[in-house]
C-alpha positions in Angstrom: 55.1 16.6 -2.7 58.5 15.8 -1.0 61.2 13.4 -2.8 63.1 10.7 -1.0 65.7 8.7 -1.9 65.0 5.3 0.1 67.5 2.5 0.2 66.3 -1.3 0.3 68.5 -4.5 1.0 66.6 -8.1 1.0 67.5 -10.3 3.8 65.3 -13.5 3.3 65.3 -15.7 6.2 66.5 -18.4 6.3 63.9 -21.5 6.0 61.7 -19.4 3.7 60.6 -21.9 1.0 61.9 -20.6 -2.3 58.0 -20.5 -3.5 57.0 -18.1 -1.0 60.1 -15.1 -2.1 58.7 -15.7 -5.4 54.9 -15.2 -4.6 56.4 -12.2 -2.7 58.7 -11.0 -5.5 56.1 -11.3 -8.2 53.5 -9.1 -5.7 56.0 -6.6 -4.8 56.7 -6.1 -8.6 52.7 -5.9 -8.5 53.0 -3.2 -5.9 55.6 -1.2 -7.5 53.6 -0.7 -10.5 50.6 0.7 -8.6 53.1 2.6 -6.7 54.3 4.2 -10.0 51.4 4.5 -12.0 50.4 6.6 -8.5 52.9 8.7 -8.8 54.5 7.9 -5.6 57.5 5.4 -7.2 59.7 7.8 -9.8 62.5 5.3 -10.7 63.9 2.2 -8.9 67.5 1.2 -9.5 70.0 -1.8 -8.4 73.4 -2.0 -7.7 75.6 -4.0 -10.2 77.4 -5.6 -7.5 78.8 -9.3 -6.9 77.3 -9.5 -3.6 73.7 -8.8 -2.8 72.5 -5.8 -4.4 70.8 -2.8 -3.1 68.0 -1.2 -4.4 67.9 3.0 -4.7 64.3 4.1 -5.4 62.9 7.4 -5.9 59.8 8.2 -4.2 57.1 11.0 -3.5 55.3 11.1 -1.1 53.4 13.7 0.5 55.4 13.5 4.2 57.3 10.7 5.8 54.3 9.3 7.2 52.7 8.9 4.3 56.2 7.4 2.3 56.2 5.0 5.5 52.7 3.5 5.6 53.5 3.2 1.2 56.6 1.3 2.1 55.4 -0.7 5.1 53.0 -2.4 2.8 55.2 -3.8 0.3 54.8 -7.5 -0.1 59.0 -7.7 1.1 59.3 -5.1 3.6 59.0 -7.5 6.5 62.5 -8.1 4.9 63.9 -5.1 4.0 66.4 -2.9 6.0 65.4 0.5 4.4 67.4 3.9 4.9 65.1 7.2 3.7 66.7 10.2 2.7 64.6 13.2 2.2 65.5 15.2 -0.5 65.9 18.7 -1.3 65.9 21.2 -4.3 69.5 22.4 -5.2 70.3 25.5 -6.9 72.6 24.1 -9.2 70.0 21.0 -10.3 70.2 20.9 -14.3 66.9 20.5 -14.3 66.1 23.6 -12.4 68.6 25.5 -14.7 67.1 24.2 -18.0 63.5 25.0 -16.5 64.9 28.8 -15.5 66.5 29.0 -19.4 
């Protein structure tokens, strides 16, 4: 499995009715769960930021075709401007170092 690092801002437009982005909202939360009991979603933060804040998620995902067809069906991603970042193993990773120890 390959990690990413996949960056999401919301850019609702405009004229949506407020109960649609929260029928969205409540399946994407939906879809993130799945996602994560999966295995695919790892952790998901959000920026603490006064103007609209980004979201940094942690994926897995077998390739980037597969993390793109998992992303391309979240309930908001006709919304989303999304940046991926593959990710690799460093040699200094504490995690690595506390699995050598």
């Amino acid at each position: 499995m390959m990690e990413f690092l996949v960056q999401f801002e919301l850019d609702i437009p405009d004229g949506i009715a407020e109960s649609q982005v929260e029928e969205r909202k409540r399946a994407e939360a939906a879809a993130a769960d799945t996602l994560a009991k999966e295995g695919h979603l790892v952790r998901l933060w959000q920026t603490q930021s006064d103007a609209a804040p980004t979201i940094l998620g942690l994926y897995r995902a077998a390739n980037r075709a597969e993390l793109d067809g998992l992303l391309s069906a979240l309930p908001l991603y006709e919304w989303m401007h999304v940046s991926v970042t593959a990710l690799g193993r460093h040699p200094s990773d504490p995690a690595r170092v506390r699995a050598i120890a």
